[in-house]
Backbone bond lengths (Angstrom), bond angles and torsions (degrees), N, CA, C in turn:
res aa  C-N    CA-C-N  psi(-1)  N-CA   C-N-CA  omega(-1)  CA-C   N-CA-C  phi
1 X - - - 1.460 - - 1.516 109.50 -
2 X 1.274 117.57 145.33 1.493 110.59 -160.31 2.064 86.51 -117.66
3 X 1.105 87.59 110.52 1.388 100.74 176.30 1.434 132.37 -112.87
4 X 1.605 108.53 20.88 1.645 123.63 179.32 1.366 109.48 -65.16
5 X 1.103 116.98 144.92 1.620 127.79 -162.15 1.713 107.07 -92.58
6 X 1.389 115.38 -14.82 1.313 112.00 -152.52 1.587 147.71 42.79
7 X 1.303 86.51 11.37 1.572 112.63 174.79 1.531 128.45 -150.21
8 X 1.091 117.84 157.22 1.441 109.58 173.14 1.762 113.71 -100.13
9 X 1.122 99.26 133.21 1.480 130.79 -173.86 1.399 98.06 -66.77
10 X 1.539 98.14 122.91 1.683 106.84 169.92 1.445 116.24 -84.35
11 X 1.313 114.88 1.33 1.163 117.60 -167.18 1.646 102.17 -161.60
12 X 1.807 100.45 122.49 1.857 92.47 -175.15 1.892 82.65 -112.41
13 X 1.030 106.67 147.16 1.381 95.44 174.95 2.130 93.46 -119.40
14 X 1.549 104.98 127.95 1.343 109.58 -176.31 1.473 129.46 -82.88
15 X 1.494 110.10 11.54 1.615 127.83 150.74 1.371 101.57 -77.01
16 X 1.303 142.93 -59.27 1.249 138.55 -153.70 1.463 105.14 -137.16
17 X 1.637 119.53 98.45 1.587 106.07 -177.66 1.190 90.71 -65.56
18 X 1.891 97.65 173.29 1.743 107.56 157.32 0.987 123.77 -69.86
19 X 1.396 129.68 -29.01 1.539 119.36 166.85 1.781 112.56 -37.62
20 X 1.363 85.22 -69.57 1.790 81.06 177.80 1.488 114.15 -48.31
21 X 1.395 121.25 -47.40 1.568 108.38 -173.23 1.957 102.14 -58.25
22 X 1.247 120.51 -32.31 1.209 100.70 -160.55 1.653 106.63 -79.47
23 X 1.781 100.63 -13.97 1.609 91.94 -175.62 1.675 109.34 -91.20
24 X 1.113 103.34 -12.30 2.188 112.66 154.81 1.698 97.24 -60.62
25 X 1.038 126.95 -47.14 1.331 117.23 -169.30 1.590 125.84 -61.56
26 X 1.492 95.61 -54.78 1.305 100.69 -174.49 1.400 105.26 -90.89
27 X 1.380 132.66 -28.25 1.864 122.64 157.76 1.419 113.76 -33.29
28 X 1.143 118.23 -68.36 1.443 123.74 157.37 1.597 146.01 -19.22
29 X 1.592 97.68 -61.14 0.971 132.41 162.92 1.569 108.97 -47.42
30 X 1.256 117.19 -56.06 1.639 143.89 -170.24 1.763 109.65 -73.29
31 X 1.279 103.80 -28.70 1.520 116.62 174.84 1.392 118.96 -77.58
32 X 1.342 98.25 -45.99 2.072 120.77 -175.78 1.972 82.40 -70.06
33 X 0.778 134.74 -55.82 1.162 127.09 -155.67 1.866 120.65 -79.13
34 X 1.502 93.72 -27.36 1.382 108.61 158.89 1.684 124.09 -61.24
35 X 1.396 90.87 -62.00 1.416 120.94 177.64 1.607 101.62 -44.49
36 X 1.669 123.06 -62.38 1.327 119.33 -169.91 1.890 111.36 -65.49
37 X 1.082 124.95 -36.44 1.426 145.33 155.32 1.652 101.39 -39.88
38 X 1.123 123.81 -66.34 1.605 116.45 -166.01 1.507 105.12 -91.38
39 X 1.397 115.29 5.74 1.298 121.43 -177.36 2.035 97.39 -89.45
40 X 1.230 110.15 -45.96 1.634 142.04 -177.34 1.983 87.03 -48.76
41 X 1.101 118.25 -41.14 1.396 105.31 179.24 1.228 129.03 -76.35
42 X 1.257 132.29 95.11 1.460 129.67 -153.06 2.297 88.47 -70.10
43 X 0.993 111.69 -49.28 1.507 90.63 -167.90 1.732 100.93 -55.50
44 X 1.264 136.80 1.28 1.001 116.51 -172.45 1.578 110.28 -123.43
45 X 1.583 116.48 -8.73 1.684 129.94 149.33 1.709 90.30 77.39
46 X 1.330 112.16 169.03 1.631 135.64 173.39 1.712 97.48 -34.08
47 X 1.622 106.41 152.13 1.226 102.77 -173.64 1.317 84.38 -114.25
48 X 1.377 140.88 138.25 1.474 131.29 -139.40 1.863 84.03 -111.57
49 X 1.617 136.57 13.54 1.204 118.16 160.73 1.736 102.91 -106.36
50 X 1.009 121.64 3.75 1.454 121.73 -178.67 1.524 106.16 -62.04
51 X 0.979 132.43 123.63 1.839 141.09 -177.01 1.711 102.47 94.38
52 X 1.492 117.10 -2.17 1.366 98.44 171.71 1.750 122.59 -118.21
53 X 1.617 91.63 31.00 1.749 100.71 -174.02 1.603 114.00 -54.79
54 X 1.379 112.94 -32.29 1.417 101.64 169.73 1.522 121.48 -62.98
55 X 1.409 123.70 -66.08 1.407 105.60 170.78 1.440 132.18 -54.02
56 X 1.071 131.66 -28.31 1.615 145.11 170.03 1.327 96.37 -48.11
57 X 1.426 134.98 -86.65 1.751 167.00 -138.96 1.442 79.56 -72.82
58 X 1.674 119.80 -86.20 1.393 133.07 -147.40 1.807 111.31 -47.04
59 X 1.407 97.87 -31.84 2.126 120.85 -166.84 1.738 81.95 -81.54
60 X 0.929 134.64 -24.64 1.438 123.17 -143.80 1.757 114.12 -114.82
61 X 1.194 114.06 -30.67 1.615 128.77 -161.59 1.882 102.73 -74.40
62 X 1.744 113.00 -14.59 0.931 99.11 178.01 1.888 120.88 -128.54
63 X 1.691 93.92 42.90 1.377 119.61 -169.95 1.723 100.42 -98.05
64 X 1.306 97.60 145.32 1.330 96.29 -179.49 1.724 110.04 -124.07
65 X 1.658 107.15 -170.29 1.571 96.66 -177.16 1.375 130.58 -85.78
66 X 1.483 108.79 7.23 1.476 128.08 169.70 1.483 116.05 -110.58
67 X 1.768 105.44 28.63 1.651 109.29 174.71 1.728 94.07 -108.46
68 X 0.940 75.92 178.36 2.148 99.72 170.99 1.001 98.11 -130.57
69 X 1.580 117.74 154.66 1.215 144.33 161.88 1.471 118.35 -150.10
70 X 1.624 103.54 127.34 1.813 121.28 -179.58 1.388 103.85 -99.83
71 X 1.565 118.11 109.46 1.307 100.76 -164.37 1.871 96.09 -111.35
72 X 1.519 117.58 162.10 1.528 124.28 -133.32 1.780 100.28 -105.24
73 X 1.727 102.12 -12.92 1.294 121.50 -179.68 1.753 117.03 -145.73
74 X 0.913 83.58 -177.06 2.043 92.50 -177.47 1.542 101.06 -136.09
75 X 1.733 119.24 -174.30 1.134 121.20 176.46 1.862 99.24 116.54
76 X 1.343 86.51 165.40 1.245 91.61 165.93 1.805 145.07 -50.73
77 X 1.363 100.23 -45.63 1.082 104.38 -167.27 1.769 102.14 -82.67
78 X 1.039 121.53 -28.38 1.470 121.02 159.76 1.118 137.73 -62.80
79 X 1.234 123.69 -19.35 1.412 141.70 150.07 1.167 120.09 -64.38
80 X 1.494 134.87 -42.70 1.282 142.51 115.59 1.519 129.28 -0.68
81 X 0.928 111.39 -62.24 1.611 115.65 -174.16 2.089 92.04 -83.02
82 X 1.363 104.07 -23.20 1.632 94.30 -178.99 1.403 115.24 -80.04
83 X 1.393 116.10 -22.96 1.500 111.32 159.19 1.891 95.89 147.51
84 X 1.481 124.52 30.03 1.087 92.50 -149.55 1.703 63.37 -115.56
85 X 1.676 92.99 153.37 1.261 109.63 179.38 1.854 131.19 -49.94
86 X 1.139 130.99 175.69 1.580 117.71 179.82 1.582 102.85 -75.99
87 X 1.423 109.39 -54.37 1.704 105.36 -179.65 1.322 126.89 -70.93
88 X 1.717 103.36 -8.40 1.858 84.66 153.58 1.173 124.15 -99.97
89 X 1.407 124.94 17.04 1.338 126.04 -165.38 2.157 78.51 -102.08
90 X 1.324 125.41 -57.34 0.961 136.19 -158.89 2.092 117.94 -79.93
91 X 1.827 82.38 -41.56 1.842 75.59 -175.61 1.232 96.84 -125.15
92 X 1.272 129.75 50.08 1.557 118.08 -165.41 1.706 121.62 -31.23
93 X 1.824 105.28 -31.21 1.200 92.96 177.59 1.755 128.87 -64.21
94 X 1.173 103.26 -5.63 1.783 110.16 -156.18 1.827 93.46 -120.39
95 X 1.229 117.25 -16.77 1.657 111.24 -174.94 1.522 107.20 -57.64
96 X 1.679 132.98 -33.17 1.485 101.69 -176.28 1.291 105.87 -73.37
97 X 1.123 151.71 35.85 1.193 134.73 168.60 1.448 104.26 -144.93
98 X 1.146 124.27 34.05 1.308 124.56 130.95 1.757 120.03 -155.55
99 X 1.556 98.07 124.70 1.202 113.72 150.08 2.026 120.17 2.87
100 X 1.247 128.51 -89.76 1.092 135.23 176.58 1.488 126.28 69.91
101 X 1.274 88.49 178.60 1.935 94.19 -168.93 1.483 116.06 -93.39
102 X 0.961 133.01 170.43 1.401 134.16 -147.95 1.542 122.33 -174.93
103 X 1.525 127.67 104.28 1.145 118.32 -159.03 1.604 128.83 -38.69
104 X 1.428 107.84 -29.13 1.641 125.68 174.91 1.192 100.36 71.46
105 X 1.503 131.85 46.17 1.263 125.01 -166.39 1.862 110.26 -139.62
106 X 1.409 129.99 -16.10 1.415 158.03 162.99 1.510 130.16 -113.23
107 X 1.545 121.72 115.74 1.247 109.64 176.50 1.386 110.13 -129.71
108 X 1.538 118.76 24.47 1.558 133.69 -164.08 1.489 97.86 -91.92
109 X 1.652 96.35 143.91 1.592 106.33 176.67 1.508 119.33 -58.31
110 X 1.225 147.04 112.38 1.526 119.15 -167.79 1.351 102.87 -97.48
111 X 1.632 117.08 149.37 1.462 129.83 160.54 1.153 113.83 -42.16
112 X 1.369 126.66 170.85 1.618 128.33 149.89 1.306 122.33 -37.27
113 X 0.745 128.21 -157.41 1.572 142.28 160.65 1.689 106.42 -166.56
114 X 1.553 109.86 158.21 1.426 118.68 -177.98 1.101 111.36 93.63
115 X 1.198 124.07 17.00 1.582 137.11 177.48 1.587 97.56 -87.35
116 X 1.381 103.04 168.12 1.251 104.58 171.77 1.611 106.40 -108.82
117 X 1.698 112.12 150.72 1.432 127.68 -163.90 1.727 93.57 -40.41
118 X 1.351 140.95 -45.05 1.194 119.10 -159.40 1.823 115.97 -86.55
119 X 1.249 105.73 -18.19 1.524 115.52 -149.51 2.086 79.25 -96.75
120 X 1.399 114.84 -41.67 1.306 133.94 -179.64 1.923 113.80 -37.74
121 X 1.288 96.50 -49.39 1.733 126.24 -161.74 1.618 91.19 -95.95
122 X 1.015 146.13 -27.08 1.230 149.62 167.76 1.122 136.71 -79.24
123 X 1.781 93.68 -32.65 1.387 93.46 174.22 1.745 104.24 -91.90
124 X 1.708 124.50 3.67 1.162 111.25 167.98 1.322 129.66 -85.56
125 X 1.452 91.97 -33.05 2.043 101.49 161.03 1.220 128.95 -58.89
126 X 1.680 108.72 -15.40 1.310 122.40 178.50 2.051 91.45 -75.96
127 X 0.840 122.65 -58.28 1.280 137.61 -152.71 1.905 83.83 -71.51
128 X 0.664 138.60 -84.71 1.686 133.61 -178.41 0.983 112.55 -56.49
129 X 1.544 140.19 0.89 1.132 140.47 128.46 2.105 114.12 -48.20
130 X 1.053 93.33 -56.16 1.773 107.75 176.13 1.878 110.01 -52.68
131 X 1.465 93.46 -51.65 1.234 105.15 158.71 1.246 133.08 -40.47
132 X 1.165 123.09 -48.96 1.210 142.78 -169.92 1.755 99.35 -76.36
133 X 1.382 110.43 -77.59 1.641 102.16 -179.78 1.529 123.33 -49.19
134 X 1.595 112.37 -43.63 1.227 105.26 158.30 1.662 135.93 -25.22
135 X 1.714 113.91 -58.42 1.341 105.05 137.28 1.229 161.71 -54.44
136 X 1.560 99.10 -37.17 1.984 107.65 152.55 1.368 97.12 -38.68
137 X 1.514 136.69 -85.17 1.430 151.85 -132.79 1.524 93.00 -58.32
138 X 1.645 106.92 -44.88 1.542 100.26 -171.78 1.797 123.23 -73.08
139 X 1.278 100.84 -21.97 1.050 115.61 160.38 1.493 135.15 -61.11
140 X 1.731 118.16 -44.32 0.912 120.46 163.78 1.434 139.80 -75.71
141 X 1.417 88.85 -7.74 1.575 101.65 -175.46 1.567 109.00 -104.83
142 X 1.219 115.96 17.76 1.580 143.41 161.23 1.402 119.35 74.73
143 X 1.676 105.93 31.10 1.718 108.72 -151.90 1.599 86.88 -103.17
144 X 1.677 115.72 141.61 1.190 108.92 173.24 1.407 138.43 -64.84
145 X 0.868 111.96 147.26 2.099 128.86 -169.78 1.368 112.27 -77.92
146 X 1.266 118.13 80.97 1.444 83.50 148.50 2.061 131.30 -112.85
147 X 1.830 98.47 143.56 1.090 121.24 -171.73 1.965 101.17 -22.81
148 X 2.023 101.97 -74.44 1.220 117.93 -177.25 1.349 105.33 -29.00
149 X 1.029 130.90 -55.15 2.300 133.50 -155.95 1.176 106.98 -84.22
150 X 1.552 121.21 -3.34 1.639 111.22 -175.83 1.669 107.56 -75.09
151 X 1.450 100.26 155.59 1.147 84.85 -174.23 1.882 124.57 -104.05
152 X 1.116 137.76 167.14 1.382 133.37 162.94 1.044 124.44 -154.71
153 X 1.697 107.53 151.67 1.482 109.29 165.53 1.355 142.14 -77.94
154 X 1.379 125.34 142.81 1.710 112.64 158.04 1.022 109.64 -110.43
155 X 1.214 106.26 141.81 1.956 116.39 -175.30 1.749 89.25 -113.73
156 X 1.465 120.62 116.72 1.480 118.33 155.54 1.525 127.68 -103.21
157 X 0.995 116.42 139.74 1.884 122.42 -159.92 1.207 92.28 -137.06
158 X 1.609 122.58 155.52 1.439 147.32 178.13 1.444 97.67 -99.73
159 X 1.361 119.97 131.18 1.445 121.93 -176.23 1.753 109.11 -55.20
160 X 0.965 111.19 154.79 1.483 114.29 177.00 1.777 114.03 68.30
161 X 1.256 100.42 9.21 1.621 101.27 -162.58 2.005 92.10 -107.10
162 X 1.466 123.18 -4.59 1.355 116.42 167.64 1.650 118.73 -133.08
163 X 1.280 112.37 115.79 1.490 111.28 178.56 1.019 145.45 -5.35
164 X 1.589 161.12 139.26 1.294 126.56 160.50 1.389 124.35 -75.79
165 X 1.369 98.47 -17.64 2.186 98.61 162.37 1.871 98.68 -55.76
166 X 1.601 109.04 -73.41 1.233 105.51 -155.69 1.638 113.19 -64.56
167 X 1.246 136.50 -21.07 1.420 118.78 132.70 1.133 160.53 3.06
168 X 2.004 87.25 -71.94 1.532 99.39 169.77 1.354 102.17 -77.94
169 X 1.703 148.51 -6.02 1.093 96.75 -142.22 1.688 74.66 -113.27
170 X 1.431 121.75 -8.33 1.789 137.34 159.15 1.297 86.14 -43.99
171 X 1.139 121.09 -116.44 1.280 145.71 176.52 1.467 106.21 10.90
172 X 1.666 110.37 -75.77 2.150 91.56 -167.79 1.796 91.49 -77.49
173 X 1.230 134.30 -1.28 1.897 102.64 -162.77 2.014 75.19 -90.19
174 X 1.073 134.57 -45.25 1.478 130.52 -170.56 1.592 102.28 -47.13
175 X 1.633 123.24 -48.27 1.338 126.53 165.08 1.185 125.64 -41.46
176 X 1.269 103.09 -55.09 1.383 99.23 -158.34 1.497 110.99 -94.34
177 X 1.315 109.72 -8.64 1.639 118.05 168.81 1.647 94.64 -84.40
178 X 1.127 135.83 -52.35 1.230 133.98 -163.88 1.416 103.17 77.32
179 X 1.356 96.64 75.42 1.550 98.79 166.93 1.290 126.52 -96.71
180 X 1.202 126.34 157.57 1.898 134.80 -173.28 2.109 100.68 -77.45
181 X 1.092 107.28 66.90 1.285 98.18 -166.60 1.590 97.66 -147.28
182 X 1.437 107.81 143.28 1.431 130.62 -157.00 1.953 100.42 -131.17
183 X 1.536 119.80 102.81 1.173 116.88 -174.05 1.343 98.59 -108.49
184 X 1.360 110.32 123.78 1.594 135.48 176.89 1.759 118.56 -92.90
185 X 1.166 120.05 85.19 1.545 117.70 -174.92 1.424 106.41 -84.58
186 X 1.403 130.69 112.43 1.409 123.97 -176.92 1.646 104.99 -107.52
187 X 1.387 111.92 166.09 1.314 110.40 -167.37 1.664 121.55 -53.48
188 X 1.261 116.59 175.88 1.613 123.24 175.67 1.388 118.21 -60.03
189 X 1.201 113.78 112.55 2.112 108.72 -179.96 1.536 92.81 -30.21
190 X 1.417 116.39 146.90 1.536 128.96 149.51 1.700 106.21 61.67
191 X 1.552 109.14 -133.93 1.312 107.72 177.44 1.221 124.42 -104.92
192 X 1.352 117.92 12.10 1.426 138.39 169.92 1.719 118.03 -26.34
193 X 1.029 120.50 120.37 1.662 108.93 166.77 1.378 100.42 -111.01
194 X 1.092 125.93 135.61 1.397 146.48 131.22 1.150 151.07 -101.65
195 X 1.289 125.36 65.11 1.727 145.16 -160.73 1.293 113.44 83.50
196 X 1.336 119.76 -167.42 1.183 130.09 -176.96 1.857 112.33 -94.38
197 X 1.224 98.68 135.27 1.341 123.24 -176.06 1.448 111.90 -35.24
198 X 1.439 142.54 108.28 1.544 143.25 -171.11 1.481 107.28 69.93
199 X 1.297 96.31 30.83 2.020 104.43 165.73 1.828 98.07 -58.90
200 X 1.549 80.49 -66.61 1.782 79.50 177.51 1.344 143.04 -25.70
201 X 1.558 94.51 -52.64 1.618 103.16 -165.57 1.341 92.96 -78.82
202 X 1.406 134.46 -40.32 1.357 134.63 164.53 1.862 112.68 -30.17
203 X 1.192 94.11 -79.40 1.525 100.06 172.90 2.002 121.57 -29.59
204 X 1.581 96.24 -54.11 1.494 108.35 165.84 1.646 111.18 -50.66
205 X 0.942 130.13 -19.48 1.396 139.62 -147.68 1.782 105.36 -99.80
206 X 0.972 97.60 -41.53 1.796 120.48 -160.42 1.886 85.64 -91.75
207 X 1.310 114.04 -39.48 1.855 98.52 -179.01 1.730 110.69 -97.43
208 X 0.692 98.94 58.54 1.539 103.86 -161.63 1.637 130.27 19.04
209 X 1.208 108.04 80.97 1.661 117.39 -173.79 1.772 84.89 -155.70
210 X 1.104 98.11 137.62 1.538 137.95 163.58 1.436 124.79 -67.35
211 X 1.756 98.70 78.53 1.243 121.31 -162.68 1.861 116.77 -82.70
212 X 0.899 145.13 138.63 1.690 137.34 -165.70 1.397 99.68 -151.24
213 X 1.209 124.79 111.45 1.447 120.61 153.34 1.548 119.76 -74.79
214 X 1.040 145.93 156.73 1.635 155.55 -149.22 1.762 112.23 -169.10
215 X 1.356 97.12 128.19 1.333 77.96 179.73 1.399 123.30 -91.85
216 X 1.312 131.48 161.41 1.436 119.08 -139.17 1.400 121.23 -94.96
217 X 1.332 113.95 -16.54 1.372 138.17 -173.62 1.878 97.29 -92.34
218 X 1.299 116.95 5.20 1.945 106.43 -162.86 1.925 83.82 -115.71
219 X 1.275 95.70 99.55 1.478 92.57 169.18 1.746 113.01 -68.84
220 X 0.702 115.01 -65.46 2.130 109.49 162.83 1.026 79.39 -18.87
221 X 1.673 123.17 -114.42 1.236 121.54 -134.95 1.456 132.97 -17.68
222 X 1.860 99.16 -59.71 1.415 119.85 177.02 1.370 107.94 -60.13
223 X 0.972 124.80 -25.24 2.004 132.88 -164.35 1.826 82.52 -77.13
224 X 1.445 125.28 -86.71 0.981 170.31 156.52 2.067 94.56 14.16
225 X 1.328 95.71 -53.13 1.693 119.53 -179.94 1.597 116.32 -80.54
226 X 1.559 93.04 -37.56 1.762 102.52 -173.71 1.617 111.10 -74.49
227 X 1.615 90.14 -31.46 1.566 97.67 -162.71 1.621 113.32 -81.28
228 X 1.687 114.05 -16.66 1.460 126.50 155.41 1.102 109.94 -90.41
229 X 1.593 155.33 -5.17 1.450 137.06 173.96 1.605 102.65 -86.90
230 X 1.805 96.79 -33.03 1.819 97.26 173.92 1.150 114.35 -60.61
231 X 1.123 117.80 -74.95 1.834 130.19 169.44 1.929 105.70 -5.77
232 X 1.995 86.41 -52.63 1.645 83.39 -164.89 1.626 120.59 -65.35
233 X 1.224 81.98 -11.70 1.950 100.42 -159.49 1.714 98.52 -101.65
234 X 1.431 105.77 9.38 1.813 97.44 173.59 1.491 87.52 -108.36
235 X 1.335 146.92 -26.24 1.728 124.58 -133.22 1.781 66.30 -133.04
236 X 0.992 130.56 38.88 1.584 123.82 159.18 1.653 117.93 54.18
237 X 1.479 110.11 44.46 1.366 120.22 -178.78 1.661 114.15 -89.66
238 X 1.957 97.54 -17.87 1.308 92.97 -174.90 1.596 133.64 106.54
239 X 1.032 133.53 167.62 1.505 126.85 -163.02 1.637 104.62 -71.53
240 X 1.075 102.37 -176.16 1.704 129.71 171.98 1.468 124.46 163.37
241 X 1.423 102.40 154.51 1.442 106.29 -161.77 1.560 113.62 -123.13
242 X 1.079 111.20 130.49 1.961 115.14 -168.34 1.236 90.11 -114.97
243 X 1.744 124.64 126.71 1.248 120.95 151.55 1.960 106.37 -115.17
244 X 1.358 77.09 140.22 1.726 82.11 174.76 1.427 123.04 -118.54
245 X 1.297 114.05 122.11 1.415 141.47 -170.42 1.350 128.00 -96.60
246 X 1.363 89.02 113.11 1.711 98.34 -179.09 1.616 121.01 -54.10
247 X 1.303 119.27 73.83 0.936 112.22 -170.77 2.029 125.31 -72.87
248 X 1.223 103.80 161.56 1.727 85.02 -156.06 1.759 80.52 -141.40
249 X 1.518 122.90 135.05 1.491 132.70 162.56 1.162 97.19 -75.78
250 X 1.479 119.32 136.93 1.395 137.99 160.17 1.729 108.02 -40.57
251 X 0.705 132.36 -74.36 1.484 117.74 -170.65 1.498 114.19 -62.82
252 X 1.450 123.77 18.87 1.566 114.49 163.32 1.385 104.44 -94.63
253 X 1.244 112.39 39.36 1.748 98.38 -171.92 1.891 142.46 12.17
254 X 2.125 83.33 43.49 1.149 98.01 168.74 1.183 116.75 54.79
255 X 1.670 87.13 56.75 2.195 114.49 174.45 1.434 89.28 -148.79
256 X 1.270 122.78 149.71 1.231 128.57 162.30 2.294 123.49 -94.71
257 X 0.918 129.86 106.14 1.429 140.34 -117.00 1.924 74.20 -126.78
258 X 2.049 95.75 172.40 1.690 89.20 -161.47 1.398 104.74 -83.85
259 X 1.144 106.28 0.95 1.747 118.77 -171.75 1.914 90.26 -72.45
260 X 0.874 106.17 -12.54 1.905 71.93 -165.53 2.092 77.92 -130.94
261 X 1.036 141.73 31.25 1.382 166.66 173.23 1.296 99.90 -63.88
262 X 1.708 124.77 108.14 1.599 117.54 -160.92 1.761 111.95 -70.18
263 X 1.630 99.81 -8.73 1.513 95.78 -170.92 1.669 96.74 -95.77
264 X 1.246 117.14 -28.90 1.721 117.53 168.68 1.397 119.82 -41.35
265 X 1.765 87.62 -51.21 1.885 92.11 -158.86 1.292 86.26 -74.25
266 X 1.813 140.63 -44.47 1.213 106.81 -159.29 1.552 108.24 -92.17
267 X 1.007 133.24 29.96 1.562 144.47 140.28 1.442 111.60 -32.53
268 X 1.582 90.11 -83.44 1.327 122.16 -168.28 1.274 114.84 -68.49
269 X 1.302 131.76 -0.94 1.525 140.37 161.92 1.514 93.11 -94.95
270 X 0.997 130.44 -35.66 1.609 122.21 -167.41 1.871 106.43 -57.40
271 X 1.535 85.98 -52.67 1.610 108.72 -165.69 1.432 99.98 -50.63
272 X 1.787 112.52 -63.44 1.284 138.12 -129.96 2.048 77.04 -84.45
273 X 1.094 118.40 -11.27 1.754 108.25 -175.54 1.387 105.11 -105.68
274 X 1.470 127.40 -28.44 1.299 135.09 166.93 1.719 92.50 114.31
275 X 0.930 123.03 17.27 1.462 132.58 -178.60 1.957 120.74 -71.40
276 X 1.166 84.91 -29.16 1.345 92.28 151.38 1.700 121.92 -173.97
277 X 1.714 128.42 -178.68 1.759 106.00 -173.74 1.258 107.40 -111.00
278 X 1.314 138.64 155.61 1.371 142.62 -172.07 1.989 97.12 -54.32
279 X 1.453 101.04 -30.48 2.049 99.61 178.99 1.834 98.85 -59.83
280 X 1.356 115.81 -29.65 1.600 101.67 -160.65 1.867 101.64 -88.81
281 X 1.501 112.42 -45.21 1.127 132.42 168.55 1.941 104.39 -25.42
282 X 1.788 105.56 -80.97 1.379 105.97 -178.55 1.437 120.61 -53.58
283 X 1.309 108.47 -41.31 1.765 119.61 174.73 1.674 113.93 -36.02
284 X 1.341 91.95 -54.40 2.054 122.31 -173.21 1.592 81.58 -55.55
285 X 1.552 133.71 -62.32 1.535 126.40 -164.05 1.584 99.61 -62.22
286 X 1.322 100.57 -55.48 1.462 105.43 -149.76 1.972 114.20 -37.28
287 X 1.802 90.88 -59.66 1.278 123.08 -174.47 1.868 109.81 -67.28
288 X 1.031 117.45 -13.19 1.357 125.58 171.25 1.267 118.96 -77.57
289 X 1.780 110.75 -64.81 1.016 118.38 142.60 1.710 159.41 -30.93
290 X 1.174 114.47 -26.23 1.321 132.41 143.94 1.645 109.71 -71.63
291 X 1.317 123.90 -43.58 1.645 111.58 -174.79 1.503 106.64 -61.88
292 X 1.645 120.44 -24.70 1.341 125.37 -174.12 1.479 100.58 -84.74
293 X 0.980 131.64 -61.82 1.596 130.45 174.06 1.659 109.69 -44.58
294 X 1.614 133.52 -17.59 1.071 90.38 -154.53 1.484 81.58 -118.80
């Protein structure tokens, strides 16, 4: 992925270089554009991660090949962000014979999928459980540590899609084992409500896990949260839980509009920092866009 800025950055900020912001950008960028393309196929209907490229991309860019990941949906564009090329997401018949593009944004082992929400979430604590001794062993057997290579899970769930029994009972055994595990609650499929907004992280809060609501459209933010719950979950600090919330300004009459659009706003932070130029920005569409058309 060609992620040169064409400019120099007036501002590097050393939580998040710009490299990374620009490869949040255009992963993203590359997803919304997939997503609207496989959305265009009526036999193939809404791609149910399309509007959630910030949490997907942002949880993901700093996963490595000794993480796990339980992911909360299927489809194209998630397969995508897992590493699978554009033409097999698009022409499956024609992908072995070419190479192709690839969000560059996931390199974590993923679970199955088709499990059901309880057997799903269990079998990932099981897996950062594995995780976990894996490091005891390395530890005891006197071989050096490093923090970066440990490994962890993210478990992602659709709000309202896990109990508040089966929660709590996630929630304190992840505590009290102290597991390397990062739980991602992303918004309600469609127009679904299910409780009140940071029920979750609340809930996380009360069993001792390190609960954060985020709003869902702020890729920083989510980057910003993921990239300290990971951190926490390599040096054996233990679980935590990010829910991200569709947050909505009162005068949109409770619609979310392109002004508050997670790939807009982080545009306009890109620009407004010198992080990258509106020439590299359109280029990133342009050239994406033709690989999807053609």
């Amino acid at each position: 992925m060609d992620i040169g800025a064409e400019t120099e950055a007036t501002f590097e900020n050393p939580l998040i270089p710009n490299a990374r912001l620009r490869q949040i950008y255009a992963a993203m960028l590359r997803a919304r554009l997939l997503g609207e393309a496989l959305s265009g196929r009526r036999r193939r209907g809404r791609d149910e991660a399309l509007g959630l490229e910030a949490a997907l991309v942002a949880t993901s860019v700093d996963l490595a090949s000794g993480d796990v990941v339980s992911d909360a949906m299927t489809g194209g564009v998630v397969e995508f962000i897992r590493g699978a090329t554009l033409e097999r997401v698009l022409r499956p018949e024609t992908a072995a014979r070419k190479r192709g593009l690839k969000a560059d944004c996931s390199a974590a082992m993923r679970l199955p999928a088709g499990l059901g929400i309880q057997e799903r979430i269990w079998a990932a604590l099981g897996a950062a459980a594995v995780l976990k001794a894996e490091r005891a062993q390395d530890k005891a057997d006197g071989k050096e540590l490093d923090a970066r290579h440990a490994g962890v899970a993210v478990v992602y769930t659709r709000l309202g899609e896990v109990t508040p029994g089966l929660w709590a009972r996630v929630l304190t055994f992840a505590s009290v084992e102290e597991l390397p595990v990062m739980f991602v609650v992303l918004p309600a499929a469609g127009n679904a409500k299910h409780g009140q907004a940071g029920a979750a992280a609340r809930m996380a809060m009360r069993h001792g896990v390190p609960g954060i609501p985020v709003d869902a459209d702020d890729a920083i933010a989510i980057y910003r949260v993921a990239q300290e719950a990971i951190g926490r979950g390599r040096i054996g600090g233990g679980a935590a839980l990010m829910e991200c919330v569709p947050f909505v300004l009162p005068a949109a009459n409770g619609k979310r509009n392109a002004e508050t659009d997670s790939i807009a706003v982080l545009g306009r932070y890109m620009l407004g920092r010198g992080v990258a130029t509106k020439n590299w920005i359109e280029r990133e569409r342009k050239n994406f866009a033709k690989h999807v058309a053609g």
